[in-house]
N, C-alpha and C positions, 0 to 999 in steps of 0.2 A: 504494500500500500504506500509507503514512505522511501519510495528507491525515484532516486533521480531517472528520468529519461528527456534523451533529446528535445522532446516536443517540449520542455517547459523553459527551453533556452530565448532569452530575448535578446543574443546573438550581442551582447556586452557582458565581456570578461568580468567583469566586479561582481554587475547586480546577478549572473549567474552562479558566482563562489557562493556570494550571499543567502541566494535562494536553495543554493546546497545545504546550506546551511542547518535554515528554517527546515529543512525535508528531513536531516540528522536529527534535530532539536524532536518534530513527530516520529522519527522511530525511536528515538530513545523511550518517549513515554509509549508507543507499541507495548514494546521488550516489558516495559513495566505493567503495563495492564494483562499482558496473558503469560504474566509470570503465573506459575502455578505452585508456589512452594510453601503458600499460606503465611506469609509473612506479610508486616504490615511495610508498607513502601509510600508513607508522609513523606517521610523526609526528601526520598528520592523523587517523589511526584513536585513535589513542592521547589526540590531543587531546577526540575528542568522546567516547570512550568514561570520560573521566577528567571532562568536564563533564557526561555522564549520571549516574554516579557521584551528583558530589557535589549535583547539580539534584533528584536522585531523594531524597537525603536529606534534605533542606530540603525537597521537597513534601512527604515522607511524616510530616518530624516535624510541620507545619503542619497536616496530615492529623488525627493525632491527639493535638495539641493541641484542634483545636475538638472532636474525639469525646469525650473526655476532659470540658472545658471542659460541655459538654453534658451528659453521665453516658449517651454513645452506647452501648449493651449490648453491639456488636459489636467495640469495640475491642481485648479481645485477641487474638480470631481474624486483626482486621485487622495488629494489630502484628507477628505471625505471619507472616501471607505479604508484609508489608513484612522484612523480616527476611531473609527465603528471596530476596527479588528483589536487595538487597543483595548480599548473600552469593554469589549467582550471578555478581552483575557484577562482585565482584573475584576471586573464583575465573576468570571469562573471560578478568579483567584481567591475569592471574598466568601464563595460555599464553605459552607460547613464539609472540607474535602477530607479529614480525620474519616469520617462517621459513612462517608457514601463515594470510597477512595474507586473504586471502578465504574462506576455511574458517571461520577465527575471527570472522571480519564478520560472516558468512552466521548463523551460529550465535548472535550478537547479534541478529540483525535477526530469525530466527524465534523467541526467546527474545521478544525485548519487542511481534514480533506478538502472540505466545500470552495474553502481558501484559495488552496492548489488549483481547483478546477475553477473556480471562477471567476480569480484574480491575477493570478499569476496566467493562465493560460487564456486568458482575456481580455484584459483589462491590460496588463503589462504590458502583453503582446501587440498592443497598438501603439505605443511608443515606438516600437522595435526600431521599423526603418524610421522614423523621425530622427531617434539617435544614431542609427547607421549612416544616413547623408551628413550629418552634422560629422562625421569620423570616428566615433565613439563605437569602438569595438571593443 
C-alpha cells in the first residue's frame, strides 16, 4: 500500500525525495498496525504520527515556497488543502489514540492513502510541467 511507484513522480528531484518520504512515514505506521504481537505500540504510533506531522510541514512549506518563488497560479488552492491535511493530523493527533490504538492507525493510514491518490497524484501533478518549463527538475 505504502511503496513508492513511478506514477506518483512530479518529475522534480526534491519534492519527489520528499514524497518518498511521506510514503516511509505511512508504512512505518502499516508495520505498526498489523503488528500482531499484542503489544501496546503508543509510543511508536505517536512517534511516527508526531514525525509525519512535522515532515509534512516542512515538505508543504518547501512546496510553496518554490510555487510562490515561481508566481505558480495554483498556490492558494494548494495552500488550502495543505492546510486541511494538517489540521487533520493533529485533530487525529488529539484522539484518545492510548485506548483505540488500531482504529486511530487505520484511520491514518486510509486518510494519507486518500492523500497519495488525490493529492499527490492530482493535484501535484498539475504543477508538474509548470515547474518543468520553468527548469526545475
Amino acid at each position: 500500500m505504502f511503496k513508492w511507484k513511478e506514477a506518483f513522480s512530479c518529475n522534480v528531484a526534491e519534492i519527489d525525495k520528499q514524497h518518498k518520504k511521506l510514503i516511509e512515514l505511512g508504512s512505518d505506521l502499516a508495520i505498526i498496525v498489523s503488528a500482531k504481537d499484542g503489544l501496546d505500540h503508543y509510543d511508536d504510533i505517536m512517534r511516527v504520527l508526531n514525525e509525519l506531522k512535522d515532515y509534512t510541514i516542512y515538505h508543504f512549506s518547501y512546496e510553496e515556497e518554490l510555487m510562490a518563488k515561481h508566481g505558480y497560479e495554483g498556490l492558494d488552492n494548494h495552500k488550502k488543502q495543505h492546510n486541511a491535511f494538517i489540521n487533520k493530523i493533529v485533530e487525529i493527533a488529539d484522539k484518545d489514540i492510548d485506548e483505540n490504538q488500531k482504529k486511530v492507525t487505520m484511520d491514518i493510514l486510509t486518510f494519507i492513502a486518500d492523500w497519495i491518490e488525490n493529492h499527490i497524484l492530482k493535484t501535484d501533478h498539475q504543477y508538474k510541467d509548470f515547474f518543468n518549463e520553468k527548469g526545475i527538475y
